[in-house]
C-alpha positions as CSV (number, residue, x, y, z in Angstrom):
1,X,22.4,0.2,-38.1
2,X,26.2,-0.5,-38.2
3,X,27.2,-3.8,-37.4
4,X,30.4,-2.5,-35.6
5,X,28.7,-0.5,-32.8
6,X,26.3,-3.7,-32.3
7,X,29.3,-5.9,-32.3
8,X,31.0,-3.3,-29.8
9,X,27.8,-3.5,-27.7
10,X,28.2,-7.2,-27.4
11,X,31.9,-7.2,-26.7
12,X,31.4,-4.4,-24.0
13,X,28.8,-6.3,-22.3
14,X,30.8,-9.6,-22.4
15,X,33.7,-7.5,-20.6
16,X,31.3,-6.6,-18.3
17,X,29.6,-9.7,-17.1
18,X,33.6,-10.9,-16.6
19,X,35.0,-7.5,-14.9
20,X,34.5,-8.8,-11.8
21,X,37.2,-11.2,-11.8
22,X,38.0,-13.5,-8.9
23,X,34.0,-12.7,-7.6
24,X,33.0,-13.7,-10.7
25,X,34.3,-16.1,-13.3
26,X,34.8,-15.2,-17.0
27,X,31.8,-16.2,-19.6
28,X,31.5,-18.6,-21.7
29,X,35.0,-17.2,-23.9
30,X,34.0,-16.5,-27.3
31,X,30.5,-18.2,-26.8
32,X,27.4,-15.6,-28.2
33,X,26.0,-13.4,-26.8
34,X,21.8,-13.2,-26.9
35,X,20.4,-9.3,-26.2
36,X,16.6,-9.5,-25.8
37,X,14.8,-6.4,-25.1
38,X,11.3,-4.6,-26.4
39,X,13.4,-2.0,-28.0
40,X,17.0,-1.4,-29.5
41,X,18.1,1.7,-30.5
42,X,21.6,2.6,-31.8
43,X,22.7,5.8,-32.0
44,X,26.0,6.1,-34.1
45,X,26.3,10.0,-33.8
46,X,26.1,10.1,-29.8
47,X,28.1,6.7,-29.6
48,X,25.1,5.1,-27.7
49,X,23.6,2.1,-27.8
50,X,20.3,1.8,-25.2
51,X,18.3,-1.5,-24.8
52,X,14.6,-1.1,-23.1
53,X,11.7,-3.2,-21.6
54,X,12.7,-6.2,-19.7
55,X,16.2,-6.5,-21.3
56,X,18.1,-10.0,-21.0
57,X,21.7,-10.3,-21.7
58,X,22.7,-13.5,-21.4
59,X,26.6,-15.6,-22.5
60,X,26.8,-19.0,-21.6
61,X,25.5,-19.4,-18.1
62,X,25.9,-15.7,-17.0
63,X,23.3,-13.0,-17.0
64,X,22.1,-9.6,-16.7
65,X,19.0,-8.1,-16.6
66,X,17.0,-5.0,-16.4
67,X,14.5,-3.0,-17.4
68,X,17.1,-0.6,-19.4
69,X,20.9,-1.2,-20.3
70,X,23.1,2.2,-21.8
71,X,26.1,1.3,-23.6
72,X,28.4,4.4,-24.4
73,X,31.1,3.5,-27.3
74,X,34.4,5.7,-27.8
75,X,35.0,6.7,-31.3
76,X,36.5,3.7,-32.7
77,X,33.4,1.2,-31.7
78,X,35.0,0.5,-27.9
79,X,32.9,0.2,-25.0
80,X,33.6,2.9,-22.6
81,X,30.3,2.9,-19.7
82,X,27.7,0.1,-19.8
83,X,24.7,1.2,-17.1
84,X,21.8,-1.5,-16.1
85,X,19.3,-0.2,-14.6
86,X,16.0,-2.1,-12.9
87,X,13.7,-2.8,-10.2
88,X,16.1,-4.3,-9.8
89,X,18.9,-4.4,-12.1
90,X,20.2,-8.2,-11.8
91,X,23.2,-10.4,-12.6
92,X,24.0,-14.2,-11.8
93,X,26.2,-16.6,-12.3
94,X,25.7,-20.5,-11.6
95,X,28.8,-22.4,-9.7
96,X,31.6,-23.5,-11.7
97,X,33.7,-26.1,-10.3
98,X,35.7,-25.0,-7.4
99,X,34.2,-21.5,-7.6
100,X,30.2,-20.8,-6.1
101,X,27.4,-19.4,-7.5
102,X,27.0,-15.3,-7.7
103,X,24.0,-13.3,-7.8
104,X,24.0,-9.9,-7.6
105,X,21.2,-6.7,-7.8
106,X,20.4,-3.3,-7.3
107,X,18.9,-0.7,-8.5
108,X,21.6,0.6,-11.0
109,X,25.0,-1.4,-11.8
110,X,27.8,0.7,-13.8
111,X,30.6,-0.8,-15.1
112,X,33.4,1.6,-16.3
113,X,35.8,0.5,-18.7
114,X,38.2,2.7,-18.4
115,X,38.6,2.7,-14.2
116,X,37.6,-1.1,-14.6
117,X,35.4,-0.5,-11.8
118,X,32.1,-2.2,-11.4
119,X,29.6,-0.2,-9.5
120,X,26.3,-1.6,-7.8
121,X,24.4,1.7,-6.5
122,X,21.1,1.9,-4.8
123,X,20.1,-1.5,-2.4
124,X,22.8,-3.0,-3.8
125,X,23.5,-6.8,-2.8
126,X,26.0,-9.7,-3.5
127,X,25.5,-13.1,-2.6
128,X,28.5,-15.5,-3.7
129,X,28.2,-19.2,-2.6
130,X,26.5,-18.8,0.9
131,X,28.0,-15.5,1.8
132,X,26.3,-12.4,1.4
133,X,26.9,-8.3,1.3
134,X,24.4,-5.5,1.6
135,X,24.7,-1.5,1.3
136,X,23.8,1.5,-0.6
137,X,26.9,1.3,-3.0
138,X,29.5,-1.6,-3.4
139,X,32.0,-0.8,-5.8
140,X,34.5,-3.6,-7.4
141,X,38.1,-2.6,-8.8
142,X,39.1,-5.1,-10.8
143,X,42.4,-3.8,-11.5
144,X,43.8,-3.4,-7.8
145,X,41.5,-6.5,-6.5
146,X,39.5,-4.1,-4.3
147,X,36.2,-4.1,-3.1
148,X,34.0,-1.1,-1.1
149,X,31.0,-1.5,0.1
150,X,29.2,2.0,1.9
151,X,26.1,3.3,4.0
152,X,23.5,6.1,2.6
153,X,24.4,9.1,4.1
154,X,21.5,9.1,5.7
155,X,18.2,7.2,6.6
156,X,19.1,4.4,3.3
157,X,16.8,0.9,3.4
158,X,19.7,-0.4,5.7
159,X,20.0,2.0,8.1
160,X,23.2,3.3,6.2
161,X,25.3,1.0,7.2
162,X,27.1,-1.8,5.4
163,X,26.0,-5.2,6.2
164,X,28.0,-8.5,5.4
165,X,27.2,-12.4,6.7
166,X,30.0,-14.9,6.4
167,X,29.4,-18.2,6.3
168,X,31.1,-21.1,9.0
169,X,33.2,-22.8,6.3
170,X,34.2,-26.9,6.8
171,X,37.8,-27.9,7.5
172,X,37.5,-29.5,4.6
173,X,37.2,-26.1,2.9
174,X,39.8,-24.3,4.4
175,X,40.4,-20.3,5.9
176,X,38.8,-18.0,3.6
């Protein structure tokens, strides 16, 4: 096993769990980062790193989990696809001072390090602070600060339509 790809693994996850900027806060910054799964295999010749059976990936306070988790590496070490997958694939986050709590699942969540799009596919849901967002696919661009959230085409677990519940929020809170 080379220590690099691991290393790369880590580091691509870590971008990962802090892609979503603004929705979700950065980890703990240079804090480790604890993979558990039932099996790790590395593959330096396909550039692939897969974790299986009830993987935990976990920095500071923020983690994902899943029954499998692909990491695919360019060929200097870099991340370039992480892919969770589950039933469901999960990720939270506890509140951090001003900012509230995110919890997020669904049945596959792709984050693309090239795009810097975060994609939750398949029953996906949000849930940040008290507000929540359901759908078939929500897709986060970090880069241009951009959310989309979509139907199934089709008869999809919610009707194929995009469902989102805001919150009242106190004066003391102000206009979202």
């Amino acid at each position: 096993m080379h220590l690099d790809i691991v290393r790369s693994s880590a580091l691509a996850i870590a971008l990962a769990m802090s892609s979503w900027s603004g929705c979700v806060r950065a980890a703990t910054p240079g804090g480790p980062i604890q993979i558990e799964a039932d099996r790790a295999e590395i593959d330096q010749n396909q550039l692939l790193s897969t974790y299986t059976g009830k993987v935990r990936i976990i920095q500071g306070p923020t983690e994902f989990s899943g029954e499998k988790v692909l990491v695919t590496h360019e060929k200097d070490g870099q991340p370039r696809q992480i892919e969770v997958t589950g039933d469901p694939a999960r990720f939270s986050q506890p509140a951090t001072g001003d900012a509230p709590a995110m919890e997020a699942k669904a049945s596959r969540m792709r984050y693309d390090a090239t795009s810097g799009q975060m994609e939750l596919l398949g029953n996906a849901w949000v849930r940040q602070g008290t507000d929540e967002v359901t759908s078939e696919r929500l897709v986060y661009d970090r880069r241009n600060q951009r959310i989309l959230a979509s139907g199934a085409s089709g008869d999809g677990g919610s009707g194929g339509r995009v469902r989102i519940t805001i919150q009242p929020r106190s004066s003391s809170e102000g206009a979202p």
